[in-house]
C-alpha positions, 0 to 999 in steps of 0.5 A: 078567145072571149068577146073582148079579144075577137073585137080587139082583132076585128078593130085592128083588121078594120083599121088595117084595111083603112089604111090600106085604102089610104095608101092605094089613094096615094097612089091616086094622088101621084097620078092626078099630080103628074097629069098637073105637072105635064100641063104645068110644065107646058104652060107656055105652049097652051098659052101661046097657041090657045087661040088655035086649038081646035074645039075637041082640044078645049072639049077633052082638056076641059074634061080632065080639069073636070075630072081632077075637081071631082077626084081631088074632091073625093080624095078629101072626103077619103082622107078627111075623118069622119066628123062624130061616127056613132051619130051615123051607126044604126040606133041600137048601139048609140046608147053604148059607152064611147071610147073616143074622147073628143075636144069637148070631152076633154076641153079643160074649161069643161071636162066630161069624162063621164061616158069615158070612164063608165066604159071601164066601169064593168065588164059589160060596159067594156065589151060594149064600148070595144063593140061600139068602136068596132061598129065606129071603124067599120063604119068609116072602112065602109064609107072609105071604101065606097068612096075609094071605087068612086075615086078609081073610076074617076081616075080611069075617067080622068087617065082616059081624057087625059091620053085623048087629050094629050094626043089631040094636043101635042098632034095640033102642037106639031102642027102649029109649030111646023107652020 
């Protein structure tokens, strides 16, 4: 295999592993939805016995909308791009050829096609340009990834206040209902 090959495959197994965080994320996302759904569908219920609620019922339902703020937050950041990866690689390899075309690069007032093209104007331009993309997905595997531990546990966090929560409250809810 010559150096284009084996970069190719690392872009691949790079990319690979993205979107396999994003698939475990939406897993995470079904979990924050049904701990929603369970406080949705009751709504009438907190509503009409809110006045009655002790301070460690508002205190651990307070902690999990905190916690479901913070971890939608972070499933933006992990399902949002990465806004212009190679001004966050290290130096050495911002000078190399880029493949990405972005919607300045190819707007149709004013195309600039130049770095896209001189990428494929020699070999060496290619290895670099595949290098600078392997760089770029590792990169934004890295930051996914770092972001993906925060959000499971955060989620942990989340299920744990919620499982408090929902025994502190259905155990007031029987009791207001049976008097």
């Amino acid at each position: 295999m010559n150096k284009k090959d084996i970069l190719n495959s690392l872009i691949q197994d790079t990319q690979e592993s993205s979107r396999f965080i994003e698939s475990k994320t939406a897993i995470i996302t079904a979990i924050i939805g049904a701990i929603l759904v369970y406080y949705l569908q009751d709504t009438e219920n907190i509503i009409k016995y809110s006045c009655s609620f002790t301070f460690a019922n508002y205190l651990f339902f307070i902690l999990v909308l905190i916690t479901t703020i913070f971890n939608v937050f972070i499933l933006i950041k992990i399902i949002s791009p990465i806004d212009n990866p190679k001004s966050k690689i290290p130096e050495e390899y911002r000078e190399f050829p880029n493949l990405y075309l972005s919607k300045d690069t190819i707007s149709i007032d004013n195309p600039n096609l130049s770095e896209f093209k001189e990428a494929f104007s020699n070999e060496l331009n290619t290895e670099k340009a595949i290098e600078l993309e392997y760089i770029k997905t590792s990169y934004i595997r890295n930051n996914k990834l770092s972001h993906y531990k925060i959000l499971v546990l955060g989620i942990i966090f989340q299920i744990l206040f919620f499982i408090i929560h929902l025994f502190i409250y259905n155990s007031e809810l029987i009791r207001l209902t049976a008097s």
